[in-house]
C-alpha positions as a Markdown table, in Angstrom:
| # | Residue | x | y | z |
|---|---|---|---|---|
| 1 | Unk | -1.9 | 23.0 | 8.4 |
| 2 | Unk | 1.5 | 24.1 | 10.4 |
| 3 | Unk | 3.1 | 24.3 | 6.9 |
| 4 | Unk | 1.2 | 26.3 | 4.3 |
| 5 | Unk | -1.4 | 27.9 | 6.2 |
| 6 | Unk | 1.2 | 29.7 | 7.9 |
| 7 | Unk | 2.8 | 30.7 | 4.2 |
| 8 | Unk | -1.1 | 32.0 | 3.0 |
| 9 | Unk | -1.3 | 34.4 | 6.3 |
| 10 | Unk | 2.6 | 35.7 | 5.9 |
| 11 | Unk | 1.0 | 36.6 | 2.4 |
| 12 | Unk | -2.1 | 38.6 | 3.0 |
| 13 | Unk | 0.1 | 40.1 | 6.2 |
| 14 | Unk | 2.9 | 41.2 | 3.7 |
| 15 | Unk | -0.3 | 42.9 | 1.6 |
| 16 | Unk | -2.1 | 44.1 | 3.8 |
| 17 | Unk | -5.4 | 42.1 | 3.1 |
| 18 | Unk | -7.7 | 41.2 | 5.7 |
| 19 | Unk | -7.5 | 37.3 | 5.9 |
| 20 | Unk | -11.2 | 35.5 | 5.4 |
| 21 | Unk | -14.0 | 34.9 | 7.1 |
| 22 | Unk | -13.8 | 31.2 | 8.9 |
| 23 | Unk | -17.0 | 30.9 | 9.1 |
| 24 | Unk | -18.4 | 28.5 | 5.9 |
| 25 | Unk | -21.3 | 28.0 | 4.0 |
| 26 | Unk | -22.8 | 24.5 | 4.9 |
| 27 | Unk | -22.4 | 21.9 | 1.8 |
| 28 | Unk | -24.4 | 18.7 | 1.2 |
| 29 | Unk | -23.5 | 15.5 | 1.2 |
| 30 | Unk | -20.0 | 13.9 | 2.1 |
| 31 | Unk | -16.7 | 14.4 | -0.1 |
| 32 | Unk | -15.9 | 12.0 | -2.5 |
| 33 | Unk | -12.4 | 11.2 | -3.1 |
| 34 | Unk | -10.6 | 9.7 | -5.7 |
| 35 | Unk | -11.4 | 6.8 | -8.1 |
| 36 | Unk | -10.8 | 3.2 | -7.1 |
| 37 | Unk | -11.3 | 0.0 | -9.9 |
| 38 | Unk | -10.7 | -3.2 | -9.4 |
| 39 | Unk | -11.0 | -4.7 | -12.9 |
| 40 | Unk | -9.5 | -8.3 | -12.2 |
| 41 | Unk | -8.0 | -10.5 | -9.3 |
| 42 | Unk | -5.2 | -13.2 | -10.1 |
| 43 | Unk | -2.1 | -13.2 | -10.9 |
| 44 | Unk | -1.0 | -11.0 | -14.3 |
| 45 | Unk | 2.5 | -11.1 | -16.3 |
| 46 | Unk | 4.2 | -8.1 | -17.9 |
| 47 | Unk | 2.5 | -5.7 | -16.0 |
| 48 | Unk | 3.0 | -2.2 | -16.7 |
| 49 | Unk | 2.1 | 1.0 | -14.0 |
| 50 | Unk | 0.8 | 4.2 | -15.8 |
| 51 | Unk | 1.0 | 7.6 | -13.4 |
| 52 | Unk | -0.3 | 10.5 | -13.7 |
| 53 | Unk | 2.0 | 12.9 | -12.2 |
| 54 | Unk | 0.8 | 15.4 | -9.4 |
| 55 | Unk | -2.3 | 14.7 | -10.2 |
| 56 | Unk | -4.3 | 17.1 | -7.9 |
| 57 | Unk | -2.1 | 19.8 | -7.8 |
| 58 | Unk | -1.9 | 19.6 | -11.7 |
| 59 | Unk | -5.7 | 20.1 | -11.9 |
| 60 | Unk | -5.5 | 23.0 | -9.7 |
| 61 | Unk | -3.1 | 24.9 | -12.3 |
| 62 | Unk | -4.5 | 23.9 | -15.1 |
| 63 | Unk | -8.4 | 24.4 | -14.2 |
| 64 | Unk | -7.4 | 27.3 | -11.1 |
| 65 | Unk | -9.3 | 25.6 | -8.8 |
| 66 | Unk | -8.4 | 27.2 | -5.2 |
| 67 | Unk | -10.3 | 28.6 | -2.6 |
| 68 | Unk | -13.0 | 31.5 | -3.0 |
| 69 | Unk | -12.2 | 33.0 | 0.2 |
| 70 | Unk | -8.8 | 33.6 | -1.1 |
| 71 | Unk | -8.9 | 37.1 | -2.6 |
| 72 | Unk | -5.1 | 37.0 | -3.5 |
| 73 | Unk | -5.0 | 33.9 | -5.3 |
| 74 | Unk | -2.1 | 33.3 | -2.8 |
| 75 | Unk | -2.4 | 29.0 | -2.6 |
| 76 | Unk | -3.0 | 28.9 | -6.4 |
| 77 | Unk | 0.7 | 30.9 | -6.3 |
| 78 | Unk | 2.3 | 28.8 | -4.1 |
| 79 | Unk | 1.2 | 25.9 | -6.0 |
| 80 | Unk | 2.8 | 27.0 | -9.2 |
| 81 | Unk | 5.6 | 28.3 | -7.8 |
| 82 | Unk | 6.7 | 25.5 | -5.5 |
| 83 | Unk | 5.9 | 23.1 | -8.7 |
| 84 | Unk | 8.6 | 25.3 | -10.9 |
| 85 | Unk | 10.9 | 25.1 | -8.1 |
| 86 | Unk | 10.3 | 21.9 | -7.4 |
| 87 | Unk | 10.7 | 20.8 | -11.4 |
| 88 | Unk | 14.0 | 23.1 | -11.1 |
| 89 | Unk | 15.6 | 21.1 | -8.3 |
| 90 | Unk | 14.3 | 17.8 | -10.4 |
| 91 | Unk | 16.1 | 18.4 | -13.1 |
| 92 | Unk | 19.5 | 19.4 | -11.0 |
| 93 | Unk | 19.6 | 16.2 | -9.2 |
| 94 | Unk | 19.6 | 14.5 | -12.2 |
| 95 | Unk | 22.2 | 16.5 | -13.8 |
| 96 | Unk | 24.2 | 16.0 | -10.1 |
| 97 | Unk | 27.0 | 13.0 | -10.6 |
| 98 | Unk | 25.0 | 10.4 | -7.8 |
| 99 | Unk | 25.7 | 10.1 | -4.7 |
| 100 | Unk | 26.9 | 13.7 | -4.5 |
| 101 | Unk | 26.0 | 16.2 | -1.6 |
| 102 | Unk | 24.8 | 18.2 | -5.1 |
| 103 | Unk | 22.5 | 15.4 | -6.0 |
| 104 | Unk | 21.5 | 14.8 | -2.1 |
| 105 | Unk | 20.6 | 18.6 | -2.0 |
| 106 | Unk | 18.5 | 19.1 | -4.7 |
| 107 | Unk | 17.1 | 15.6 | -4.1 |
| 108 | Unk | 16.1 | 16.5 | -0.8 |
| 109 | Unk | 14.4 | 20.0 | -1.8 |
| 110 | Unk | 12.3 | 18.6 | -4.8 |
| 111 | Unk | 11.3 | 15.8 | -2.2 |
| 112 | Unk | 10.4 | 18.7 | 0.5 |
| 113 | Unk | 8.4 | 20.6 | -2.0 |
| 114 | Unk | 6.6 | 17.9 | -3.4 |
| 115 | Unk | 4.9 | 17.2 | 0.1 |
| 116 | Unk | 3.8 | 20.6 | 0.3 |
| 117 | Unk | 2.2 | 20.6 | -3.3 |
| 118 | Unk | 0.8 | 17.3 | -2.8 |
| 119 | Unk | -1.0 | 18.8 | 0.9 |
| 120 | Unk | -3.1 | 21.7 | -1.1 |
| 121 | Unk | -5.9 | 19.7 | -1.9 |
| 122 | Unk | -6.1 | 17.8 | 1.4 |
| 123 | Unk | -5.5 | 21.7 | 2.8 |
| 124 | Unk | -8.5 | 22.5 | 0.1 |
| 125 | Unk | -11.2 | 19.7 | 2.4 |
| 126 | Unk | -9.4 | 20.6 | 5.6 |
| 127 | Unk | -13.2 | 22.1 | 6.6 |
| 128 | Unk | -13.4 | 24.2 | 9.7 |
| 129 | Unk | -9.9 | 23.4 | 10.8 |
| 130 | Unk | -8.6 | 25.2 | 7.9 |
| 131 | Unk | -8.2 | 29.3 | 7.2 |
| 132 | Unk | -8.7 | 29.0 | 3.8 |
| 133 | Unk | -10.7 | 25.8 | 3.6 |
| 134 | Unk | -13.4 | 25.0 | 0.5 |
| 135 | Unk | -14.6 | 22.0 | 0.3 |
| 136 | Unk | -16.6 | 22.8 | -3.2 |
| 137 | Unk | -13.4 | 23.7 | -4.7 |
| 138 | Unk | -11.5 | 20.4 | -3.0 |
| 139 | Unk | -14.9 | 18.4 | -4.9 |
| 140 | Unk | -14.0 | 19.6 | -7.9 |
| 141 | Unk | -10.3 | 18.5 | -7.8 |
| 142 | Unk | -12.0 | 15.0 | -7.0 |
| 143 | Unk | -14.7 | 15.2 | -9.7 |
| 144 | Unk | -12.3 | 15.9 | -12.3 |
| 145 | Unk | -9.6 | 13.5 | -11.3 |
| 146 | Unk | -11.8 | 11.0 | -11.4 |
| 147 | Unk | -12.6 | 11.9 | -15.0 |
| 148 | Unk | -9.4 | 11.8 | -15.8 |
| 149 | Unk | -8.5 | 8.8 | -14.8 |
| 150 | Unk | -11.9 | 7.6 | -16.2 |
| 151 | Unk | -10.2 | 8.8 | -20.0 |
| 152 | Unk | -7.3 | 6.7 | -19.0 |
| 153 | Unk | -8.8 | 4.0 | -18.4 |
| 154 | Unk | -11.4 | 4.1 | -21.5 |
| 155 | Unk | -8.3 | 5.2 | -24.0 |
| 156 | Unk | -6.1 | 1.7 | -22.4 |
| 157 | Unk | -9.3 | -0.6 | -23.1 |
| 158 | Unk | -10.0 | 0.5 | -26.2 |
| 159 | Unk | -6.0 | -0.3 | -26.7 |
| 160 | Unk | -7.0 | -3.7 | -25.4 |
| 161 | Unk | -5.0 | -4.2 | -22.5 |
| 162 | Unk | -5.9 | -6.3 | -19.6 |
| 163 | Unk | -6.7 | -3.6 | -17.2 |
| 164 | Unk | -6.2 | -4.9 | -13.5 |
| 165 | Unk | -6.8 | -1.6 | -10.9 |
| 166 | Unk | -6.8 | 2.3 | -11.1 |
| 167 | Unk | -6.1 | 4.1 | -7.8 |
| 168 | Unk | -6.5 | 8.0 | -8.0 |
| 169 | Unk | -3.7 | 8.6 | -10.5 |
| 170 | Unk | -2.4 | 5.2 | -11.3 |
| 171 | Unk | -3.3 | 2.3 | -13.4 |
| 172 | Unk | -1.6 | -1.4 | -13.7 |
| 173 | Unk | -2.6 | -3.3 | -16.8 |
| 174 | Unk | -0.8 | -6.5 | -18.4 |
| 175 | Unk | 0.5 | -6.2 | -22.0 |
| 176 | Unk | 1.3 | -8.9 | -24.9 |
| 177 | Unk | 3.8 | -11.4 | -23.5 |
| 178 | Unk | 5.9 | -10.3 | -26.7 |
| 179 | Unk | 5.8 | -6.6 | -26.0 |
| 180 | Unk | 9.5 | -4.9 | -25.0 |
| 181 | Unk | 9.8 | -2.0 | -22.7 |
| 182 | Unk | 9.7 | 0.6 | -25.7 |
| 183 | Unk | 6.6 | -0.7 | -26.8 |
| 184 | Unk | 4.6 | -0.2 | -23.4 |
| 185 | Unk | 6.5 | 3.3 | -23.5 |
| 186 | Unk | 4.6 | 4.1 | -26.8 |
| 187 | Unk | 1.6 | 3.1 | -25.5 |
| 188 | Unk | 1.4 | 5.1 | -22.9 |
| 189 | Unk | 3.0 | 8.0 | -24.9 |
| 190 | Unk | -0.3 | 7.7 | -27.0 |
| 191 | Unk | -2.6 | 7.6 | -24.7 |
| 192 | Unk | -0.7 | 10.8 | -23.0 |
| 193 | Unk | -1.1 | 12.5 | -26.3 |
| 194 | Unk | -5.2 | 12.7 | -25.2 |
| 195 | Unk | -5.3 | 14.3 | -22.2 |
| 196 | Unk | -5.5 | 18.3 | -21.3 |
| 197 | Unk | -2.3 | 19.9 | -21.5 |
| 198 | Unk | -0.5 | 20.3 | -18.2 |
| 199 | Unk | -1.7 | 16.5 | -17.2 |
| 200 | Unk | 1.1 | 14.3 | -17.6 |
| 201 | Unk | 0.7 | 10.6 | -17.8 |
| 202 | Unk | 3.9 | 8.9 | -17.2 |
| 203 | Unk | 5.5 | 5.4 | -18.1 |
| 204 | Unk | 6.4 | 4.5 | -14.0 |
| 205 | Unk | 7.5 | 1.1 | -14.4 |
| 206 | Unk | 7.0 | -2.5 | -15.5 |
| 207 | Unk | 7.0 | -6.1 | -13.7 |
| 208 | Unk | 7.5 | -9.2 | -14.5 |
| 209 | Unk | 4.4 | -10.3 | -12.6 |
| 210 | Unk | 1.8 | -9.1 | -10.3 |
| 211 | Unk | -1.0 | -10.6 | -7.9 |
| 212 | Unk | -4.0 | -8.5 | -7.7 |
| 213 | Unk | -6.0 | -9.1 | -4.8 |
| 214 | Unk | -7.6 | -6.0 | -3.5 |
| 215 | Unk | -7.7 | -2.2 | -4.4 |
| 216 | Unk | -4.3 | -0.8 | -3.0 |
| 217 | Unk | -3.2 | -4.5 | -1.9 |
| 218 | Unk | -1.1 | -6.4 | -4.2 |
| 219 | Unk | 2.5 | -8.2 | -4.7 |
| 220 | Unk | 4.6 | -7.3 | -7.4 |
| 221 | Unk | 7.9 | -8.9 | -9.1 |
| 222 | Unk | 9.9 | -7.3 | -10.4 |
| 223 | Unk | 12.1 | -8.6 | -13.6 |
| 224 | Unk | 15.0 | -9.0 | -11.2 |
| 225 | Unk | 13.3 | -11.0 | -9.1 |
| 226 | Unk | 12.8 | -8.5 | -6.3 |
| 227 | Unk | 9.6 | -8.7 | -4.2 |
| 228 | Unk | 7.0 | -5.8 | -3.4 |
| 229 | Unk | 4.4 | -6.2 | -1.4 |
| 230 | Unk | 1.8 | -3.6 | -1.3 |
| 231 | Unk | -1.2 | -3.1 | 1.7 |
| 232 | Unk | -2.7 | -4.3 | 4.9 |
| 233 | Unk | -4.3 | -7.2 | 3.5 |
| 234 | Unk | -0.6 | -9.0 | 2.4 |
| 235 | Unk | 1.1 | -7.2 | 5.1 |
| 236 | Unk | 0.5 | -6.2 | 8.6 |
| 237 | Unk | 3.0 | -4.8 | 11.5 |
| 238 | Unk | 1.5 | -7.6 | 13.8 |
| 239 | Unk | 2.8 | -10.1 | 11.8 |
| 240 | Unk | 4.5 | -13.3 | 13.0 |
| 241 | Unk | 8.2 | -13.8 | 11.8 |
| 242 | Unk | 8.2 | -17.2 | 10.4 |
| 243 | Unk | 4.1 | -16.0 | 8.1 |
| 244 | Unk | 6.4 | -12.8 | 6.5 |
| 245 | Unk | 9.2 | -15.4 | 5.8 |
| 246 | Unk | 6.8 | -18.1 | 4.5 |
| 247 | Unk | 5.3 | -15.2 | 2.0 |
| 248 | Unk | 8.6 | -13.9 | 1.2 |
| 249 | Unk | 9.1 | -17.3 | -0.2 |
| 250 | Unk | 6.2 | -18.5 | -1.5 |
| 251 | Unk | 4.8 | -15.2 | -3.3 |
| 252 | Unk | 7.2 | -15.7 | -6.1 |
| 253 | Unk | 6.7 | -19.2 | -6.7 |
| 254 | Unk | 3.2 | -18.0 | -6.9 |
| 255 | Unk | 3.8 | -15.2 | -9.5 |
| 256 | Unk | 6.1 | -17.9 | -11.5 |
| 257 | Unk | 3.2 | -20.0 | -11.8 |
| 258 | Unk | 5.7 | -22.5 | -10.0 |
| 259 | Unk | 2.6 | -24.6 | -8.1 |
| 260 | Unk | 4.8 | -27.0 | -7.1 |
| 261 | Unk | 7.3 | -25.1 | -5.3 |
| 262 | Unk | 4.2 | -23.1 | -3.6 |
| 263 | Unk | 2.9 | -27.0 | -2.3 |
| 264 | Unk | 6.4 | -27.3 | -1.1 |
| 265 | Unk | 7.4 | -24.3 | 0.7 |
| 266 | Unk | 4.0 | -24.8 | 2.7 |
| 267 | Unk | 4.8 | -28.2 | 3.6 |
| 268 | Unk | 8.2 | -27.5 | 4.8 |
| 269 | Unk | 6.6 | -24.9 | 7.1 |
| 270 | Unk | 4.1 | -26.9 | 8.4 |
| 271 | Unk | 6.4 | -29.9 | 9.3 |
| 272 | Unk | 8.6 | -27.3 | 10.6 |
| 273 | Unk | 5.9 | -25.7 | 13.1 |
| 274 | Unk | 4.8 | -29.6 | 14.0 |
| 275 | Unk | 8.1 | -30.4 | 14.6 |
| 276 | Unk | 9.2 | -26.9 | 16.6 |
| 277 | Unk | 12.0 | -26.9 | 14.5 |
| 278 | Unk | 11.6 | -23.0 | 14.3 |
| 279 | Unk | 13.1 | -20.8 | 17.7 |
| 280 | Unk | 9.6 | -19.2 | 19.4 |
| 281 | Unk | 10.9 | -16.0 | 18.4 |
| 282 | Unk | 9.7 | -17.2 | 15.1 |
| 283 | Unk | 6.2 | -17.8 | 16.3 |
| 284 | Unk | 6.0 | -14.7 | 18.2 |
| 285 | Unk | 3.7 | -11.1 | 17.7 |
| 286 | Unk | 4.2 | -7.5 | 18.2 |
| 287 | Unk | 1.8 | -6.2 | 19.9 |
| 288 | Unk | 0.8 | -1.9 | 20.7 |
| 289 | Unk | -0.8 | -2.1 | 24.2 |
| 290 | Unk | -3.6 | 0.4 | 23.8 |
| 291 | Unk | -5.5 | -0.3 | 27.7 |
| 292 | Unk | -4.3 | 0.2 | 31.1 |
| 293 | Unk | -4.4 | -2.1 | 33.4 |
| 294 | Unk | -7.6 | -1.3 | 34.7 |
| 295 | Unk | -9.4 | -0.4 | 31.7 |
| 296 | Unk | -8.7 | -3.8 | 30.2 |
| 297 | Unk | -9.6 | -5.6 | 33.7 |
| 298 | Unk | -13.1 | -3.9 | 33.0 |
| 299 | Unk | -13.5 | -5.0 | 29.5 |
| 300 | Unk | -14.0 | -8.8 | 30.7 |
| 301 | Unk | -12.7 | -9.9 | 27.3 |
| 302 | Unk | -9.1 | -12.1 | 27.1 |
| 303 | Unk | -6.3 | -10.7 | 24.9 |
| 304 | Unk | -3.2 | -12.2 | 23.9 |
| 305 | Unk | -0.9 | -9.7 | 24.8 |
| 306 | Unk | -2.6 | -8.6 | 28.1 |
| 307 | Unk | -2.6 | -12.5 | 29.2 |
| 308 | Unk | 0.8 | -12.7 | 28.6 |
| 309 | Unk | 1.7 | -9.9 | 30.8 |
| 310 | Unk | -0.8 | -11.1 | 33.8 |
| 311 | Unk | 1.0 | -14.4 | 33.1 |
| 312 | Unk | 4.5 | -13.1 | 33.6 |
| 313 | Unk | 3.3 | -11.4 | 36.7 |
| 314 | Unk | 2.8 | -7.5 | 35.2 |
| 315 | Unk | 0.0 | -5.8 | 37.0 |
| 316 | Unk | 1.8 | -2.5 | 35.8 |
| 317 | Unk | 1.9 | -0.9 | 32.6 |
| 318 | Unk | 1.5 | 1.9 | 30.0 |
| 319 | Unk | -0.9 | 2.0 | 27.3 |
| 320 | Unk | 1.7 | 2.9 | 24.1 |
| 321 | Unk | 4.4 | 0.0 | 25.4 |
| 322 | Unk | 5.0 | -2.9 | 22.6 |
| 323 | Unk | 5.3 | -6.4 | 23.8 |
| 324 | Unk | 5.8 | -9.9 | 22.1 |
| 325 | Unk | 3.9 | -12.8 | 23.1 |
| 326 | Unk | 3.4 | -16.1 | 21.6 |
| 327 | Unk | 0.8 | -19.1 | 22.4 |
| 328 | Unk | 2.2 | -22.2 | 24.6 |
| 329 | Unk | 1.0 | -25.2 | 23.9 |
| 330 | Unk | -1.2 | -25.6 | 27.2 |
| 331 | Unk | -3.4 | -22.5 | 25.3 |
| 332 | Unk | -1.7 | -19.8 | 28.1 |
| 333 | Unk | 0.2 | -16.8 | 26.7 |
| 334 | Unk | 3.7 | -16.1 | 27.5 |
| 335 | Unk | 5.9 | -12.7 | 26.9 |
| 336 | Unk | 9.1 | -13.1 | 24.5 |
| 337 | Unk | 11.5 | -10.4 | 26.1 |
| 338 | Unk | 12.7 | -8.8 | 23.0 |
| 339 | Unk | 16.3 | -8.9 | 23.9 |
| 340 | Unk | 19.1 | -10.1 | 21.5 |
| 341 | Unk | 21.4 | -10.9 | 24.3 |
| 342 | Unk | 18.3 | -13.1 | 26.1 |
| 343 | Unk | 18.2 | -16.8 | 25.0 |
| 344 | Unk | 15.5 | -17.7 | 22.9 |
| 345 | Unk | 12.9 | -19.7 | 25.3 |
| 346 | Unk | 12.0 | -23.1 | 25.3 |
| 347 | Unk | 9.9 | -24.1 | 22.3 |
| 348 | Unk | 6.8 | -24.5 | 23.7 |
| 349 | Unk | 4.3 | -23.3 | 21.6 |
| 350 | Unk | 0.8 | -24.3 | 20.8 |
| 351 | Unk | 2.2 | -26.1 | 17.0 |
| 352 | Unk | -1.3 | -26.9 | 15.6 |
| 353 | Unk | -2.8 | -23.4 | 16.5 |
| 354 | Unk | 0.1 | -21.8 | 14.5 |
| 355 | Unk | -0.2 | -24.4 | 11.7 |
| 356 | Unk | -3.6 | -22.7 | 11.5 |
| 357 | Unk | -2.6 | -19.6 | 11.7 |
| 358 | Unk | -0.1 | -20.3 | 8.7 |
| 359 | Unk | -3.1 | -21.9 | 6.7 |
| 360 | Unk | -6.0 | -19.0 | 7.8 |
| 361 | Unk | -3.7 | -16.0 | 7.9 |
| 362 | Unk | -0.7 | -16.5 | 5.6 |
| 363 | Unk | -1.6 | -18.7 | 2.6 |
| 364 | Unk | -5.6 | -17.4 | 2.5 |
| 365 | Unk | -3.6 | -14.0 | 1.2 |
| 366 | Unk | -3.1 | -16.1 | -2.0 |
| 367 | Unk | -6.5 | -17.3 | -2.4 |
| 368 | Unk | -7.7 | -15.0 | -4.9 |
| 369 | Unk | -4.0 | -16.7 | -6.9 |
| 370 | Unk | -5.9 | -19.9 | -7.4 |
| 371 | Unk | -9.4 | -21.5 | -7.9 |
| 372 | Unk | -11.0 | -22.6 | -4.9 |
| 373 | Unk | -10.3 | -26.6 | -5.3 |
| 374 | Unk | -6.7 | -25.9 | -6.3 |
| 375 | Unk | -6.0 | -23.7 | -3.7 |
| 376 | Unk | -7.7 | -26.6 | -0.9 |
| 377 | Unk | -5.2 | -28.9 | -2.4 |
| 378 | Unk | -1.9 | -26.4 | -2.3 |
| 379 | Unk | -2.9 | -25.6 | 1.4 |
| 380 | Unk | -4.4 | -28.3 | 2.4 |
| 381 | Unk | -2.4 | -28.7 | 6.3 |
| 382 | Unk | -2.6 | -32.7 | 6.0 |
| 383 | Unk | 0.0 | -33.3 | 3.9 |
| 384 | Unk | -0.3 | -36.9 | 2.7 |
| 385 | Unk | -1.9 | -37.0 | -1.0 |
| 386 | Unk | -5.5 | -37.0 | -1.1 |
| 387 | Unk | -7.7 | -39.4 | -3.1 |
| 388 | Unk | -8.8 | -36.3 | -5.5 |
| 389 | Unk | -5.5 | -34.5 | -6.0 |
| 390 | Unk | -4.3 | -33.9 | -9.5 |
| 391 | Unk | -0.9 | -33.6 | -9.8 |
| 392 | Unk | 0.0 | -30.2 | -8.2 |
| 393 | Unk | 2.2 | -29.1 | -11.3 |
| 394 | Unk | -0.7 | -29.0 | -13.8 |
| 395 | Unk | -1.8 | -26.7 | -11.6 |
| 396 | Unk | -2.2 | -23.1 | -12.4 |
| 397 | Unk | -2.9 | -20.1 | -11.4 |
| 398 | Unk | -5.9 | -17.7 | -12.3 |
| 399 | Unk | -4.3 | -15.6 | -15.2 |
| 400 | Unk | -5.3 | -12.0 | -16.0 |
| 401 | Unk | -3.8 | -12.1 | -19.9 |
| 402 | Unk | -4.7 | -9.8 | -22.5 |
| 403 | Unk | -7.6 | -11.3 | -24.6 |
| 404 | Unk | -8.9 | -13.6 | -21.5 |
């Protein structure tokens, strides 16, 4: 909105065209975005990510989808120009030696442009708010990027791959164990080959494992053993210190198939809660305070973080402010001043409710790694040996392999 609808006026101004009509023609029904498949949930080895570059804004070029209100043509124009500009400055910051202000330049301006390519669509669906809004035309760029990635998908099964999600204008799927990098390239070189021209699917990278768990939410290693961690659902802002460090660890055990480091990182951390060998800064959440005082005196429902203020004798504060609380072990909430040069406090938290939290909040992110049994006996938070158990290292994961 404060970016290109300002370029489409300075165009029909510079003209001399009248700019449209706001007013729209009502359409039926409710958008419908891109494609989302889940195929499988587990965790999958060499994994490889398919993209299809600028999706949207490829489809708009290739099949001139813009706006019928928009006589000039002028957001089709800046599409295609901005995307040869933007290709331009690509190309230069490759050809840059790194770490250059050359290559930081051009880097910056392909980057720049490639935000405002990527907004015409969302510009197209904009509705009343936008000039030069049509959301038939912004339904069309959906329908057929859906159908698009529907042909990707159909031309990597019939390749039999072990598809695992497709999001808009990406797809993971796992490949033979024996497969090397130039073999997934070919792959998706062919499957390239089908598609319109002007619709490029790239070869964006491969991984040594991947857990699948939800559309858009997913952990990834890579070959080096780095960690990614994709979504809400494996990662939130409100998380407590010593949950991101116990995933951090545990994850790629998981992804290793390593059950028995996975049984013993979670032990460690639950002796380590019981025992308060970790600081209360550990224990403790970030919190956005988004009631005033009085509104959240009327809502008659207890919150951590508004407890923990009344507790350390705040009646006054802004809705916006961030605080960090933990529970004590008497079930009261105190604030942790978030202070470097402050001493941690005493360790007083509420050890068993954060031994839950570990087991309900933390490790339940990796139930979808194992079968129900195995994952009761990896997370189980008694951790004596139960009558039942089988030895935790013939334990595996749920696989997603090609031909299973």
């Amino acid at each position: 909105m404060g970016i290109l609808e300002p370029m489409l006026i300075r165009a029909y101004l510079r003209a001399g065209a009248a700019l449209p009509n706001p007013e729209q023609e009502p359409v039926d029904g409710y958008h419908t975005g891109g494609a989302l498949h889940l195929f499988a949930t587990g965790i999958a080895e060499h994994v490889v990510k398919a993209d299809i570059a600028s999706l949207y804004p490829s489809l708009m070029r290739v099949y001139q989808i813009g706006p019928r209100c928009d006589t000039l043509g002028a957001l089709l124009g800046l599409v295609n120009r901005l995307t040869d500009l933007r290709l331009h400055h690509k190309t230069a910051a490759r050809e840059a030696v790194p770490g250059t202000v050359e290559a930081g330049h051009h880097n910056a301006l392909q980057a720049a442009m490639k935000l405002i390519i990527n907004s015409a669509y969302g510009y197209l669906g904009a509705g009343q708010m936008a000039l030069f809004a049509d959301r038939r035309a912004a339904d069309e760029v959906t329908s057929r990027g859906r159908a698009v990635l529907g042909d990707v998908v159909a031309a990597l099964r019939a390749r039999g791959v072990a598809l695992i999600e497709a999001d808009t204008d990406g797809v993971y799927f796992a490949v033979p164990a024996v497969w090397r990098e130039i073999e997934e390239r070919a792959l998706v070189a062919e499957v390239a080959a089908l598609l319109p021209h002007g619709i490029r699917l790239e070869y964006e990278g491969r991984y040594a494992a991947m857990l699948s768990h939800e559309v858009k939410n997913y952990a990834l290693l890579r070959y080096d053993g780095t960690l990614i961690v994709r979504g809400v659902a494996l990662k939130s802002s409100r998380a407590e210190p010593f949950g991101e460090h116990f995933l951090s660890a545990v994850l790629p055990c998981a992804l290793c198939g390593d059950s028995a480091a996975v049984r013993r990182i979670f032990v460690e951390t639950v002796v380590a809660l019981r025992t308060r060998e970790l600081p209360t800064s550990a224990v403790a959440t970030r919190a956005r305070l988004s009631k005033t005082p009085a509104e959240y005196s009327a809502a008659g429902q207890r919150e951590g973080q508004y407890e923990a203020l009344l507790n350390a004798d705040r009646t006054h504060w802004e809705r916006g402010e961030r605080v960090r609380y933990y529970r004590r072990s008497d079930n009261s909430y105190a604030l942790l001043v978030d202070d470097p040069q402050v001493p941690d406090p005493p360790r007083d938290y509420h050890a068993e409710h954060y031994v839950n939290v570990l087991v309900n909040s933390y490790a339940s992110r990796l139930k979808k790694a194992f079968a129900p049994g195995d994952f009761d006996q990896l997370f189980r938070s008694d951790t004596q040996l139960g009558l039942f158990d089988q030895p935790v290292e013939s334990i595996q994961p749920l696989w997603i392999r090609v031909g299973v």
